[in-house]
N, C-alpha and C positions, 0 to 999 in steps of 0.2 A: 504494500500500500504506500504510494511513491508522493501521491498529492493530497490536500484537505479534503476532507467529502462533508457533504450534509448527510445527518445521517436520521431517520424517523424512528420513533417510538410509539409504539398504539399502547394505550389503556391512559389510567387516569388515577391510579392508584398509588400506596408509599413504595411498591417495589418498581414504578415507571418512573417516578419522582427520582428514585436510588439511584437507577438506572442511566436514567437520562444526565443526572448528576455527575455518574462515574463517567460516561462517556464524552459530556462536556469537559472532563480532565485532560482527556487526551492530545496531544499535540499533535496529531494527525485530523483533526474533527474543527470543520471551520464553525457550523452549526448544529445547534441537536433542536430538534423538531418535537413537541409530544401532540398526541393526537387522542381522546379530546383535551387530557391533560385538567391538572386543578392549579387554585392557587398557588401551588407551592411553583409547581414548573414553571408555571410563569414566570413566578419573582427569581426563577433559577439564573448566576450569570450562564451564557453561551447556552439558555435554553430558550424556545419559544413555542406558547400553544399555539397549533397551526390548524383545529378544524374547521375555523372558517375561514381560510385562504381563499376561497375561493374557487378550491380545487373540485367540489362539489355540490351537489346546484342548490343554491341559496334558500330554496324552499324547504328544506331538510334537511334537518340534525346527520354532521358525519355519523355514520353509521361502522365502528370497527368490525362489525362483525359479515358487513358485505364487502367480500374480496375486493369487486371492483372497483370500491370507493375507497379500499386502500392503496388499492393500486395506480388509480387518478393523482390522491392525493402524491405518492409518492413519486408519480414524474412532473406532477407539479412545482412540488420541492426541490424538484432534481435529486434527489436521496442518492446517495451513492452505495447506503445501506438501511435496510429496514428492521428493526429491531420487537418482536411481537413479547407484550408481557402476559396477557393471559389466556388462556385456554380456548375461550368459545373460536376467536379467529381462526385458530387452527386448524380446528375440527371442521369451521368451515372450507377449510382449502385457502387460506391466504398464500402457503408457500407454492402451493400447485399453480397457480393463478401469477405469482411470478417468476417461478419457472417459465413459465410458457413466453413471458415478455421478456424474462433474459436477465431481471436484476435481479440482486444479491438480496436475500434474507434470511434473519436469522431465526430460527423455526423448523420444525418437521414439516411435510407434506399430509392432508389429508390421514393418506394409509398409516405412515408412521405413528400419527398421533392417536391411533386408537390403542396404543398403548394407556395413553389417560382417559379416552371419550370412552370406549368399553370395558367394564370391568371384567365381563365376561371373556372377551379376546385376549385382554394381559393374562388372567389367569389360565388358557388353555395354553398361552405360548410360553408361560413359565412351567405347565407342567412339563409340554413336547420337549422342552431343551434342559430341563433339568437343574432348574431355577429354584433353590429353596422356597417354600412360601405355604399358607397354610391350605388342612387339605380344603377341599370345597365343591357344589356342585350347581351347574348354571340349572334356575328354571323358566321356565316359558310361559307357563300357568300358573296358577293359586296354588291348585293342588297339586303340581308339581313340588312347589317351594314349599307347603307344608308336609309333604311326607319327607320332604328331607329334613326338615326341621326332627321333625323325628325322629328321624335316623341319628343326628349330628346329637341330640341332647342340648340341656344347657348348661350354659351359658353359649349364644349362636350368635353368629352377625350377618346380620342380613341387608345386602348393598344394591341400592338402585344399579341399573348397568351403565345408565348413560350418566353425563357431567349434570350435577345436581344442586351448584353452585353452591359444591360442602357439603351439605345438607342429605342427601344421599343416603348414609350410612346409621345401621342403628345395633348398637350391643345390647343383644338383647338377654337380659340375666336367668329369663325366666320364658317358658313357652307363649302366654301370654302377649308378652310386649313383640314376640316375637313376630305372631300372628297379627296384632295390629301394624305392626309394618308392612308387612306384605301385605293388607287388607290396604292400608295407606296407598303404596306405592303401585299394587297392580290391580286394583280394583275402584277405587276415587280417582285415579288419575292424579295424584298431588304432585306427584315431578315428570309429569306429559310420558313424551315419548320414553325418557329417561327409566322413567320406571316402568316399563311394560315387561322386562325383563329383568330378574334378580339374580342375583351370586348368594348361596348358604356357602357361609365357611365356619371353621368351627374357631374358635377362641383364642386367640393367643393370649400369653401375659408374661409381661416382660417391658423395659424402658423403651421408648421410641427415639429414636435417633436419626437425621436427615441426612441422608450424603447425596451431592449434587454434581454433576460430573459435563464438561463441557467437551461436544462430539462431533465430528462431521462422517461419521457413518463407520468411520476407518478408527482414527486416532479418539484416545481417550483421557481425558486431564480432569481430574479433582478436584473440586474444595475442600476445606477440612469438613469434620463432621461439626454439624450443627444440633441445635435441639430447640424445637417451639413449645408453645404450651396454647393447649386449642380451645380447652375449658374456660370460662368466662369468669368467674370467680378463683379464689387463692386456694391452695389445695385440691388443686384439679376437681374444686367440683362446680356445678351449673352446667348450662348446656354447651356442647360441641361451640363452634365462633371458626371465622376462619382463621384466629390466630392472634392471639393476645399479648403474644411478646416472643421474644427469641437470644439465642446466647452462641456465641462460637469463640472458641473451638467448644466441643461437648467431648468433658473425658471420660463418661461412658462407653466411647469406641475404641476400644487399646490396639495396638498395632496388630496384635491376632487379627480380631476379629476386624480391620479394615484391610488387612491382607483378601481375607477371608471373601468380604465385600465384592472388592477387585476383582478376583480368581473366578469367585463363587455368580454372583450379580452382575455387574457391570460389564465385564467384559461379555459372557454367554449372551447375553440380551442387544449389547451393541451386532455381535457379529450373526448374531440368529436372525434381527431384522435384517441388517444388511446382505443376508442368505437368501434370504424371504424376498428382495428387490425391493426394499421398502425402509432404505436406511434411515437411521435417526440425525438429524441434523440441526444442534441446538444442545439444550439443555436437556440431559438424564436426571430426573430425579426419581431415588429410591427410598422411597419412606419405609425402614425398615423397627422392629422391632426383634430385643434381644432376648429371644428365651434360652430356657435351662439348654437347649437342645441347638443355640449357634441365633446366627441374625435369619430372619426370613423377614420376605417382601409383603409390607403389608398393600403398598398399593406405587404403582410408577405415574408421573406426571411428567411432559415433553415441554417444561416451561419453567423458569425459575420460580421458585415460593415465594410466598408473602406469608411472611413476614422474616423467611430467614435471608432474601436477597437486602437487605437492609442490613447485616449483621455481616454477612460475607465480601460485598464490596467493597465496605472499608477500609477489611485486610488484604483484599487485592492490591499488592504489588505490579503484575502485569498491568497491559494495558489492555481494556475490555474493549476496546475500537477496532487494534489489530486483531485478538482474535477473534471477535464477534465474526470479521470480514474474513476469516481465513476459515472459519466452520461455514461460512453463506458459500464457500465458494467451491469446496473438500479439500483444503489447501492446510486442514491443522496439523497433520501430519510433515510438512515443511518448515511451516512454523516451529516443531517441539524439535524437529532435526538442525533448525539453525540456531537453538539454542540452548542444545546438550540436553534436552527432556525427557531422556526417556528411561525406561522402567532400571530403578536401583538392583543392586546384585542380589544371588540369593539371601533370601530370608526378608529381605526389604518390601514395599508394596509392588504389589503387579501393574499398578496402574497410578504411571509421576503425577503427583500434586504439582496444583499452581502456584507461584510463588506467592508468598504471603507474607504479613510482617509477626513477628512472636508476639501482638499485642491480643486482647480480648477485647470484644465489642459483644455490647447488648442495646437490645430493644425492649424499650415501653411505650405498648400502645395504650391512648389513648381513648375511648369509645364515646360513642354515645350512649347516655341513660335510656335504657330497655335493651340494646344491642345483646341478642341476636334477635331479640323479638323487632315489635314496633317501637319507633324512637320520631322523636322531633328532630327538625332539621333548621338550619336558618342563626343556631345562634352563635353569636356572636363571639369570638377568641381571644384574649387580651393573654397577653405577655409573651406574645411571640420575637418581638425585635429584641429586646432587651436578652432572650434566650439564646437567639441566634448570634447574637452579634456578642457577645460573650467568650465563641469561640470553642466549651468546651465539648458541645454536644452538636450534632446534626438533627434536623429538626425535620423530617420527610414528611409530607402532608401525603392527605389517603382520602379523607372524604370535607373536602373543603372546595370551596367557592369564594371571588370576590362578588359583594353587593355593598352597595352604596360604599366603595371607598373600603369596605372591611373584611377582611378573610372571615367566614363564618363557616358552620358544619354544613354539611353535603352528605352526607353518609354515614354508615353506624358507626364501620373504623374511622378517625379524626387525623391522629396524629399518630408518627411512630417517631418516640427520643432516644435516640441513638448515639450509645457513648464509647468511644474507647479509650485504654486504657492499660498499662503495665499490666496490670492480673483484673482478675477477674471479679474481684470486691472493691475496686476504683472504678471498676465501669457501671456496675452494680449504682454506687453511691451515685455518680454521679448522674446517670441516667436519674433516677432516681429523684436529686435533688433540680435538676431540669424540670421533669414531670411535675413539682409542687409547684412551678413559679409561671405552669399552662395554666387556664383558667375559660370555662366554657360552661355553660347552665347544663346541669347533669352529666358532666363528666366522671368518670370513674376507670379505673386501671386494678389489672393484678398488681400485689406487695411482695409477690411471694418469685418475680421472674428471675432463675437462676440459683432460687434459692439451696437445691438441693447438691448442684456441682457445687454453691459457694462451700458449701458442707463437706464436700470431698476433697475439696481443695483446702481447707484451715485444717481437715485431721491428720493431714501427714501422711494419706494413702498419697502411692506415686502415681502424680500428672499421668496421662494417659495421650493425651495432646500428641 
C-alpha cells in the first residue's frame, strides 16, 4: 500500500467508532469515512460521517444493510478500502457485491459468513472437520427440537439459527424454559426467519474467553485473548446484553490451551472453508469456552466484537490500515513474510500473534436505564470534554447523537470508557474513575468488569498472558 487511500467504515457503533479511530492513526489513511456513524465519529480527528454524501438518493436513510448503497457510497468516497463492523451487511453479500466491482473489502463473502448467520451450518462444519465444540442437534420443527430436548436433558441451550441481534440464545436450566423457547422462536415467530430453525446443544460450563484472529483465507494472525461480560448486572446476573464491558489480555487462556486454540480451532476452520471455496476473509472470531474437558467452540462470528474491538485496538501495535488492505486483497500472507511472522518453534503457538504493547486495557460500558429491555433515548450527556481531553481514557461513543448543539443517547449501549494501563488494576481504576465523571438521566454500568482476572492477578497465581 504505496499511496493514502480513503478508506469507509459501515455501522455506527463503539467498535466503528474504535475502528475508524485506529484507522484514522495510520499514516497510510488520508481519510476515514463512517457510514451512518454517531456523534462520536464525527467529532473523531481524520474521521467523517459520510451517509448523507450524497452518495445515495436523498429520499432515504443510507441503508448498510443494502449492498448497493454501500457500494455507491463507496465509489462515491473513492474508498480505497471498505471496512464492514457488523454482521447483518455480510450476511447480506456486501463482500460478494464488491467483489464483483473489483474493490477491496474487509469482510467474508455471503457463503463465508454463514459461519455466524447459521448456527446450524457452523455447527455441522465443526463437526465434519473435527472442531471441538458441544454435542448438538439441528431441528426443523417443534417436535423435532422437543424430542431432542429430551434426549439432551437439562440443563439445554436452545439457539435460534439465524442472526438474532444477540438475542437468539436461551440456557435453559430446566425443561420448561426450554420448551418456551422453542415455543418463542419456532412457533410466535419472535426472531422471523431466524428462528424457524433451532440448534439443541447440551450445556457446557466453564469460563468464556474470546480469541479473534485476522484472515485472508490462507494466513492467520491473533489477538491476545480477551474476555466480555454479557450479563447486564454485576455478578453475571440479569439478562444476556450485547456486552457490558471487556478486558485484555484475559489470563484464563494459558499458552496450552491457546496453542490448543490454534492447532485445534482456528487453523481447521480457516482451511476447511477455504477447502469448501468459501474462504474466510476478515475477522475469525471464536467464542470459546473452557471446560474440564479443553476449550470448545461455543459459537464463531466473521466480524470483530463489541465490545472486545475496543479493548484490543488499543494494544495494537501494527497498523490496522495495512493489514485490513492486505486481508481485502489475500495479500496477508506477504505481509507476515515481510515481517518475520510466522509461527514460533516447537512448543510455541501454531498461529503468530499480532504485535501488541505489554499494556492492559479495559472497557466500561455505559447503558441506558432498562437496556436490554425498553429505554428512553434523547438524553442529554455532560462531562464528556473535560473526560476526553484529560487524556487518560478513550471515550468510544455506541449509541449517541448530536441534537441541538448536544451529544445525547441514541441507543441502549451509550458509551464504552476505555482505559489502558501498566497492569491491569490501573486500567481497572481508571476506567473506572472516567465512568463516574459520564453523566446521562438513567445511566448505569457493571462495578464488577474485570473483576475476577483483577483477582488472579493480586494472588500471585502466574500471568497467563
Amino acid at each position: 500500500m504505496s499511496s493514502a487511500l480513503n478508506v469507509l467504515v459501515i455501522g455506527s457503533g463503539g467498535r466503528e467508532h474504535a475502528l475508524a479511530w485506529k484507522l484514522a492513526s495510520s499514516p497510510r489513511v488520508a481519510q476515514v469515512f463512517c457510514a451512518p456513524g454517531n456523534a462520536g465519529t464525527a467529532a473523531e480527528p481524520g474521521v467523517a460521517n459520510a451517509a448523507g454524501s450524497g452518495a445515495v438518493a436523498t429520499e432515504r436513510p443510507f441503508d448498510p444493510q443494502d449492498p448497493q448503497a454501500v457500494l455507491a457510497l463507496a465509489r462515491h468516497l473513492q474508498a480505497g478500502l471498505t471496512v464492514v463492523g457488523p454482521e447483518d451487511p455480510l450476511a447480506a453479500g456486501v463482500a460478494d457485491v464488491f467483489a464483483e466491482a473489483g474493490l477491496p473489502l474487509f469482510g467474508p463473502t455471503r457463503a463465508a459468513a454463514r459461519l455466524e448467520s447459521s448456527k446450524a451450518f457452523a455447527k455441522t462444519f465443526m463437526d465434519r472437520h473435527a472442531i471441538p465444540t458441544a454435542r448438538f442437534e439441528v431441528a426443523e420443527t417443534p417436535s423435532a427440537a422437543l424430542a431432542a430436548v429430551a434426549r439432551f436433558g437439562s440443563p439445554v441451550v436452545v439457539k435460534a439459527d439465524g442472526l438474532a441481534a444477540g438475542k437468539g440464545v436461551t440456557v435453559a436450566r430446566d425443561r420448561a424454559t426450554a420448551e418456551a423457547a422453542i415455543h418463542q422462536a419456532m412457533e410466535e415467530g419472535t426472531f422471523g426467519e431466524a428462528g424457524r430453525r433451532v440448534v439443541i446443544e447440551e450445556c457446557l460450563e466453564g469460563p468464556e474467553v474470546s480469541v479473534l484472529a485476522l484472515t485472508d483465507g490462507e494466513t492467520v494472525l491473533a489477538f491476545p485473548p480477551a474476555q466480555d461480560h454479557k450479563r447486564a448486572f454485576d455478578g453475571d446476573r440479569g439478562p444476556n446484553t450485547g456486552g457490558m464491558g471487556a478486558y485484555c489480555p484475559a489470563p484464563v487462556l494459558g499458552p496450552e490451551e491457546e496453542r490448543f486454540v490454534g492447532e485445534r480451532i482456528l487453523l481447521p476452520t480457516v482451511r476447511g472453508m477455504a477447502a469448501a471455496g468459501t474462504p474466510v476473509r476478515g475477522v475469525l472470531y471464536a467464542g470459546i469456552m473452557l471446560t474440564r474437558d479443553g476449550p470448545r467452540v461455543l459459537e464463531f462470528n466473521c466480524r470483530f466484537g463489541d465490545p472486545e474491538t475496543q479493548v484490543l485496538l488499543p494494544l495494537l501495535e501494527d497498523d490496522l490500515a495495512e493489514l485490513a488492505l492486505a486481508v481485502a486483497r489475500g495479500e496477508l500472507g506477504l505481509w507476515t513474510d515481510s515481517r518475520g511472522r510466522r509461527p514460533a518453534a516447537a512448543g510455541g503457538p501454531v498461529v503468530p500473534r499480532l504485535r501488541v504493547s505489554d499494556r492492559s486495557a479495559v472497557c466500561v460500558v455505559m447503558a441506558s436505564g432498562g437496556y436490554p429491555g425498553r429505554y428512553e433515548t434523547g438524553k442529554a450527556i455532560e462531562g464528556l470534554e473535560p473526560v476526553e481531553s484529560a487524556g487518560a481514557v478513550k471515550v468510544f461513543h455506541a449509541g449517541t447523537k448530536m441534537s441541538g448543539g448536544q451529544v445525547v443517547t441514541a441507543g441502549g449501549r451509550v458509551l464504552n470508557v476505555v482505559a489502558t494501563a501498566a497492569t491491569l488494576g490501573e486500567a481497572v481504576r481508571d476506567a473506572y474513575r472516567a465512568a463516574g465523571r459520564l453523566r446521562f438521566e438513567g445511566a448505569f454500568y457493571r462495578r464488577d468488569i474485570a473483576a475476577r482476572a483483577e483477582s488472579a492477578y493480586s494472588s500471585g497465581r502466574p500471568s497467563r498472558r
